[in-house]
N, C-alpha and C positions, 0 to 999 in steps of 0.2 A: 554051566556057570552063567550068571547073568551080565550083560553087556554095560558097559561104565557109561553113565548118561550124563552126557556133554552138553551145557548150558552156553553160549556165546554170546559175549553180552562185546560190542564193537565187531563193524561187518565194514571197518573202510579198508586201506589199500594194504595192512598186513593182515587184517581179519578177514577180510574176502580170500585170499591166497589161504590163508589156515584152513577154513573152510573146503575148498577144492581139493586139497591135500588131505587131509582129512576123510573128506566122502571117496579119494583113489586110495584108500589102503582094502587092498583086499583080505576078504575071512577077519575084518574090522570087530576087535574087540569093544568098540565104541556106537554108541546109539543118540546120534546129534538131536535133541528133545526141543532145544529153545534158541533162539536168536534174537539181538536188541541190537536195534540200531541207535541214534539218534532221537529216533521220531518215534519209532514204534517196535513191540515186540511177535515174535511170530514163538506158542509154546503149546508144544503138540508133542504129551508122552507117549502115545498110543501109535499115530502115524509118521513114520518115517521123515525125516526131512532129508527130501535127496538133491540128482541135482537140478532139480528145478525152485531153488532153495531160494533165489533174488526174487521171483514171481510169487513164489509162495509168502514171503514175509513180505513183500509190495501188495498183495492183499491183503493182510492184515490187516483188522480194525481196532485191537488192540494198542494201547498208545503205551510209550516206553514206561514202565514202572519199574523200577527196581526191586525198592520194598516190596510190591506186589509179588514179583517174580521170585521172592527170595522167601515168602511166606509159600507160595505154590511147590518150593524145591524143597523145602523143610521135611516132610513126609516121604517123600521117594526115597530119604538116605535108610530106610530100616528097610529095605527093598533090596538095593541094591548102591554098586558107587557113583556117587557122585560130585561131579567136578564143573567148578566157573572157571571160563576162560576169557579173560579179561583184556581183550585187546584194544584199548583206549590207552590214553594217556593222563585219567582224568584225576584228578585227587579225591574228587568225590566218589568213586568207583573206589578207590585204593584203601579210604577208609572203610571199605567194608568187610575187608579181608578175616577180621576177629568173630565180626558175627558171622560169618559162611562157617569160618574155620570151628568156633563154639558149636553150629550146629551139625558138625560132622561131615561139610560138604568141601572139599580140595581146592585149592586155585591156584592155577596156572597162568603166566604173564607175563609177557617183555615189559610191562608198565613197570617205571623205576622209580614212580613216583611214593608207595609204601615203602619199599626199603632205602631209600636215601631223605627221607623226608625225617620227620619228628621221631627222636630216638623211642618217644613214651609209646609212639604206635609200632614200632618195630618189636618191642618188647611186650608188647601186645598179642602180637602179631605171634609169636616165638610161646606164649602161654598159651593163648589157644589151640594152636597145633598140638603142643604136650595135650592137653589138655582130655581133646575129643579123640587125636589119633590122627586126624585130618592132616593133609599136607596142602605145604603150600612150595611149587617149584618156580625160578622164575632166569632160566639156562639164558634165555634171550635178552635180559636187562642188561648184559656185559656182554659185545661183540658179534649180536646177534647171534646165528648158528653155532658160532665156534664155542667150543669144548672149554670152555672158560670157569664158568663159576663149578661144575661140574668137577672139573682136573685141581681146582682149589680145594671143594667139600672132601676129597679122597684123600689128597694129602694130610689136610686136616687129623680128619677120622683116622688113619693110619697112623697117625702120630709123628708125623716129619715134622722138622721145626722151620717156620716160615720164615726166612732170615730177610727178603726183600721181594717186592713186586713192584717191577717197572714196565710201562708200556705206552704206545701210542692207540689207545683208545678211543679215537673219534675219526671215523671215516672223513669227515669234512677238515679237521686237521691236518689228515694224514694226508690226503688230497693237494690241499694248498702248499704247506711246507716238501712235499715230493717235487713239486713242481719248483719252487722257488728257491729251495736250496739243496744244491749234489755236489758241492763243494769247489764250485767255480764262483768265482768273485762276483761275477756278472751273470744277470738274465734279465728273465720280464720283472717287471713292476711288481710290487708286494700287491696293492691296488687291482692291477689289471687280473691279477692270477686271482682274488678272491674274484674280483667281477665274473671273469670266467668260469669259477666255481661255480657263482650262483648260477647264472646262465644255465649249467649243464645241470642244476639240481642236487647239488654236493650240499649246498648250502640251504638255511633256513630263507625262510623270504626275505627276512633280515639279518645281515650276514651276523650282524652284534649278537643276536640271540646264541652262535656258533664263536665266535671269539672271545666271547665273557669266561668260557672255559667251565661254565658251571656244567656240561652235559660231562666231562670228564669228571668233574667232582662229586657228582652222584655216582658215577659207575667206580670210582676209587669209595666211598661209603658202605657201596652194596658189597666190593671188595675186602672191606676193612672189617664188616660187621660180621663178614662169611665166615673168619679168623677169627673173631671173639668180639661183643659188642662194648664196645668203649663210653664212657662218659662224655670222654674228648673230643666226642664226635655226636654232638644233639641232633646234629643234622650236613646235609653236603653243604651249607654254607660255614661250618666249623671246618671246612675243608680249605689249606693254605692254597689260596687259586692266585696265580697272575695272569690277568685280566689281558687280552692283545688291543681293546679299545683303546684308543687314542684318549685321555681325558677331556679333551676338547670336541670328541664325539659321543661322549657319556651322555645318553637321553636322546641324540637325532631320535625323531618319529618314525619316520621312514624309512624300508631299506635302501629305497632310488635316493636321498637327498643323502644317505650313511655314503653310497658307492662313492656317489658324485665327491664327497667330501674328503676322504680316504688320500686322494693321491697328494693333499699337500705332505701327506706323513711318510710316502715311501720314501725320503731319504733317509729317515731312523732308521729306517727296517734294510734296506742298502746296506747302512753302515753294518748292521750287527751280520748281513751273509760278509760279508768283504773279512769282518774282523774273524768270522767264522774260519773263513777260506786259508784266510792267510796261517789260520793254525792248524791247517786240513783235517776242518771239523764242519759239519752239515747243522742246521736248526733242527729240530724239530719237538712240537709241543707234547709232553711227556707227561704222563702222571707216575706216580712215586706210592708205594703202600711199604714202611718203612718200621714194621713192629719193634724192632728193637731198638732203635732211639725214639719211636712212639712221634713218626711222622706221618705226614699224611700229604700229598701237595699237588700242585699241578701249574705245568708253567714252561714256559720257555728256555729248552736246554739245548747244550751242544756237545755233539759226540762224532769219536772219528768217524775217517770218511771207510774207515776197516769197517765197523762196526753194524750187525744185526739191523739197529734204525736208518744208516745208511745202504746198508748194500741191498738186504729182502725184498723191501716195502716197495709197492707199486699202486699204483694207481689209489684209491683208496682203502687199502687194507689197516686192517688191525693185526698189532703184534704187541705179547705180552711175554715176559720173561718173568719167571719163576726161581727166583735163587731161595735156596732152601737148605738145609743140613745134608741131607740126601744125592740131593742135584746138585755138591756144592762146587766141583770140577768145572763144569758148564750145566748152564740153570736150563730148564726144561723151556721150549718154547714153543708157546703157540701161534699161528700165525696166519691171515685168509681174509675173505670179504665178511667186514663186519656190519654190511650194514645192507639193507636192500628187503624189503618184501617177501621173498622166496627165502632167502637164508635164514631170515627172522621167525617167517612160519614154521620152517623145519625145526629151527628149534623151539618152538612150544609144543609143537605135534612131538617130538624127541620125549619131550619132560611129560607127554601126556603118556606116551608107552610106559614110565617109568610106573604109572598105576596099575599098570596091567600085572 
């Protein structure tokens, strides 16, 4: 049987890790053909790309083509299978998904920018796969590694009826709000604790990019669409988000001038742990995937200090609850590091065994 040839198109900090993992699977069903950085592409069906895979595509003279690259993989699919693996984040990468998938070749992705993006490309996106046969998996766009969109499509398919999906979905969320609220009235600063986030790297370079709540509202889309794709949902900005910026922070440039600015607002943020506490209830920012009253949201909620979001969660993990027909007793839960380079790789390398 012939060996599934693996195209990679992004070689930064989870594509490099995919790669590595990748080349350590032993009796490897897979035959790594091409790589695209940036700048340039290294695409070689013939000779092995092993690991000396940084040096080998640091010579290349080839410069990144996409098109190019996508007209050269066209022909190998009557050969054998073949799969892009898309570790970018890029929209213009993402719209490509129809033409791979048209032409019979699979993609693989934590990029979440095709399925939370424009409904007309998702459904797109969803015909071409019928189409050719082709797949497209993308296990890593929800919680990185964890068994998430995966423990969804089976329910699904199996025919349980989705009754709710609630979760804290954003590592940098989870993060912040562990730290600032366990249902003591008092602690650090709303302010200091994002500062400190960013510091450790929790956070975007600008924290606003992480508090806008739109990275949850994509990953509640690509949730929503998994369950059935909606009208009501054109895209994750159709998604009911509230926003943790300050109004009066709406547009700072900078993340240094956003930090610096931040602490005239920790007394709002004070007030709502205090108001928390006093009902021994914790913050924490929560998406919602709500099929039967046909919601969708994300935003700042409060639950006891009993409670799954209170007691589990550490440090920046993800946890997603599952209430469904099935699981209706106690809803299935998933829950772990959702976010990091390593977890992220495992799961595209996961969804890439899935062609095997």
């Amino acid at each position: 049987m012939s060996k599934i040839l693996v195209a990679v198109v992004g070689v930064g900090l989870v594509g490099s890790e995919f790669v590595n993992q990748l080349l350590s699977v032993s009796d490897s069903p897979f035959q790594l053909i091409s790589l695209t950085s940036s700048s340039r592409t290294l695409f070689s069906p013939e000779t092995p790309i092993g690991s000396s895979w940084k040096s080998q595509l640091g010579a290349s003279s080839e410069k990144a083509d996409i098109t190019a690259l996508t007209e050269k993989l066209k022909p190998l699919v009557s050969k054998a299978k073949v799969v892009v693996v898309d570790n970018t984040s890029s929209d213009d990468i993402a719209a490509l998904y129809p033409v791979w998938l048209k032409a019979g070749i699979s993609v693989i992705t934590p990029n979440k920018k095709a399925f939370s993006g424009p409904l007309s490309l998702y459904q797109d996106i969803l015909a071409s796969s019928k189409a050719s046969g082709a797949r497209f998996l993308n296990e890593s766009t929800v919680g990185a590694g964890l068994p998430i969109i995966n423990t969804l499509k089976e329910l699904v398919l199996t025919g349980d009826k989705i009754v709710k999906i609630e979760g804290v979905f954003s590592g940098t969320m989870s993060y912040i709000f562990n730290q600032y609220s366990n249902g003591s009235p008092d602690g650090p600063a709303f302010s200091s604790v994002v500062s400190e986030a960013r510091e450790k790297g929790y956070t975007e370079p600008h924290p606003a990019d992480d508090l806008n709540g739109f990275d949850v509202a994509r990953k509640l889309t690509i949730l929503s669409r998994t369950i059935a794709p909606s009208v009501s949902i054109q895209s994750f900005t159709s998604v009911q988000t509230a926003s943790l910026i300050p109004s009066d922070l709406e547009g700072i440039p900078t993340g240094d001038e956003f930090i610096a600015r931040l602490p005239e607002f920790d007394a709002e943020f004070d007030k709502m742990r205090k108001d928390a506490a006093k009902a021994e209830q914790v913050l924490r920012f929560v998406g919602v995937v709500d099929p039967v009253n046909g919601q969708v949201k994300a935003g700042l909620e409060r639950y006891p200090t009993s409670h799954p979001f209170a007691t589990s969660l550490g440090g920046s993990d993800n946890i997603v609850l599952f209430h469904t027909e099935r699981y209706g007793a106690r809803p299935l839960i998933v829950q772990g590091a959702g976010a990091g380079a390593a977890v992220t790789a495992m799961g595209v390398l996961g969804d890439l065994f899935k062609l095997v």
